[in-house]
VOGU-3710 file (C-alpha; in Angstrom, 3 decimals, decimal comma):
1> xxxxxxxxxx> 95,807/141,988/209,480  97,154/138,533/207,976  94,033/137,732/205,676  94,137/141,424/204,136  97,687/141,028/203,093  96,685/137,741/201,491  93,110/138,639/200,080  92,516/141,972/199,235  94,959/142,498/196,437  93,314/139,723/194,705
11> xxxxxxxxxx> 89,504/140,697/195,628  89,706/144,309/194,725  92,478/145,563/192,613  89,828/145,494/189,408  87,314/147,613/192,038  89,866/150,394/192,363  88,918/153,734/190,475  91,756/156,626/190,877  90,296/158,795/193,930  86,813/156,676/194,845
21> xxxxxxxxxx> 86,209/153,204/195,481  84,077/150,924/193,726  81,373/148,750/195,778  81,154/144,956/193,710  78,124/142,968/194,969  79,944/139,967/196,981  77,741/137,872/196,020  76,608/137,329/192,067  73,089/136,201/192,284  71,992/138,844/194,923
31> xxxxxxxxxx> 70,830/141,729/193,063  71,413/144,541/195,230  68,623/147,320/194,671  70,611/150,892/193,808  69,457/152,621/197,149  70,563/149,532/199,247  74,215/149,434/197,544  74,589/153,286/198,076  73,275/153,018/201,580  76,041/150,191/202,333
41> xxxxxxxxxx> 78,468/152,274/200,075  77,798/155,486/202,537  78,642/153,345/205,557  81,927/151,566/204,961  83,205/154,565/202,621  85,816/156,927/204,885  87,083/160,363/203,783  90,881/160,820/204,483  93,124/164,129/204,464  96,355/163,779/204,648
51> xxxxxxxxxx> 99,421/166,308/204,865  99,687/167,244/200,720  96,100/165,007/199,429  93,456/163,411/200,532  91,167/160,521/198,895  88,941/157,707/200,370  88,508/154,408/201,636  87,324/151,292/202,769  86,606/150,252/206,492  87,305/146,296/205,563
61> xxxxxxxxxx> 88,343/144,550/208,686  87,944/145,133/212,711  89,855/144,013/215,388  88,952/145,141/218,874  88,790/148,698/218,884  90,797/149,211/215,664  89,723/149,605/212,547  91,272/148,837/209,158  90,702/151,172/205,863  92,296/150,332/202,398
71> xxxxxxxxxx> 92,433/152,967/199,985  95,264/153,586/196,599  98,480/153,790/198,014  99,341/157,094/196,425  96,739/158,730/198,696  98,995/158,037/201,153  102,209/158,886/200,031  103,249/161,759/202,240  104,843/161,161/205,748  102,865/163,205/208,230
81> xxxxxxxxxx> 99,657/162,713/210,034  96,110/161,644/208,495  92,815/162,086/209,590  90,150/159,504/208,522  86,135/161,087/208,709  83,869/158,058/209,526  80,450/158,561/207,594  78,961/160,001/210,900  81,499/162,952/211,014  83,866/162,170/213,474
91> xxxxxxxxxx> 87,693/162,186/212,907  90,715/159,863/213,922  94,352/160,585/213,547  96,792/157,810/212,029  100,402/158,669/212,308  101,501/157,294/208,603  104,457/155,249/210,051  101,565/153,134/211,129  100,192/152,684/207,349  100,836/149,255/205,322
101> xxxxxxxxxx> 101,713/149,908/201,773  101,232/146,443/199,386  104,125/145,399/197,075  103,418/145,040/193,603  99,715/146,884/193,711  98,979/150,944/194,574  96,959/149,918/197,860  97,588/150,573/201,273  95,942/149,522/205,006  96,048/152,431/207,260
111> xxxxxxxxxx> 94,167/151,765/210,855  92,339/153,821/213,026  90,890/153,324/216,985  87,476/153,999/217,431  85,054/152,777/220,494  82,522/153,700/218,173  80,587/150,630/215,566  81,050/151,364/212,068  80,113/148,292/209,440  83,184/146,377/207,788
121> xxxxxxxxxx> 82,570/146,080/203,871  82,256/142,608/203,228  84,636/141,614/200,419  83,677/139,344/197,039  85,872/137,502/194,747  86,341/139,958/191,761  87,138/137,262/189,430  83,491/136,479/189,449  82,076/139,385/188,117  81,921/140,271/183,991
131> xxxxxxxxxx> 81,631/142,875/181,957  78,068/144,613/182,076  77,665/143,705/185,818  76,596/146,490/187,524  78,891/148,451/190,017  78,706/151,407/192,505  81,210/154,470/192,967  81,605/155,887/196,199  84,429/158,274/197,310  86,030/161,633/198,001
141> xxxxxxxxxx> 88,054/162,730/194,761  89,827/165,448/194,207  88,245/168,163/192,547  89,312/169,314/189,256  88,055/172,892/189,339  89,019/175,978/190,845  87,897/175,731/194,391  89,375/172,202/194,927  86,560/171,414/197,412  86,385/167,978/197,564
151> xxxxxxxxxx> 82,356/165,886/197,604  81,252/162,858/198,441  80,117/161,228/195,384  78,030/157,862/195,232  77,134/156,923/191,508  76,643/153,415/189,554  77,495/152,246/186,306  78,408/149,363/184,382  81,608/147,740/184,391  83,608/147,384/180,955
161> xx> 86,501/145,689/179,759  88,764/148,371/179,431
//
């Protein structure tokens, strides 16, 4: 887990939206069609419920049989077990004294064992993208309503400077 400590604060920190994740093309000049970036955006996105809250995350690295997910630290924020659903349904305990919080920035690294192949998002340098660049939202957020059900959600927009 050395190069995410290193890179992924850097790489995504401006992708982070409060409850989803946001999917940044890695690569500038490859113009991703919108049905291939939600298709890649439905693999590597993970739902995960936790002992107060849930939210999502990101399979981004693969070691073995283990598999690494970064999501916003304060998903993760509770002691307690947490179950991560892969996109194909199935569910994996982590024990949260296993999770890696990162100083400074509200993500985490939580990992999971699987024997099963799930794709690893492939990471971009997100001081190369602009304003007006296209980007795609995929997550589980909370629900604001009454039921509190919470829906996978896989949208696009635009980024902005704000």
């Amino acid at each position: 887990m050395n190069i995410l400590s290193k890179t992924v604060p850097a790489l995504l920190v401006p992708g982070f939206l409060i409850g989803s994740i946001a999917i940044i093309p890695a690569i500038p000049t490859v113009v991703l069609s919108t049905p291939a970036a939600k298709n890649i955006a439905q693999q590597i996105t993970v739902r995960i419920d936790g002992p107060k809250q849930g939210g999502s995350g990101i399979i981004v690295e693969r070691q073995g049989n283990t598999y690494y997910i970064l999501t916003n630290a304060h998903v993760l924020q509770k002691a307690g077990i947490y179950r991560i659903q892969t996109p194909d349904g199935n569910r994996y305990p982590v024990d949260s004294r296993y999770i890696r919080r990162m100083p400074g920035v509200d993500l985490a690294v939580l990992p999971f064992i699987s024997t099963s192949n799930y794709p690893v998002a492939r990471l971009g340098n997100s001081q190369q993208i602009s304003a007006g660049q296209r980007v795609y939202v995929a997550g589980w957020p909370r629900s604001g309503g009454a039921s509190r059900q919470r829906r996978f959600i896989n949208t696009e927009g635009l980024l902005t400077d704000a």
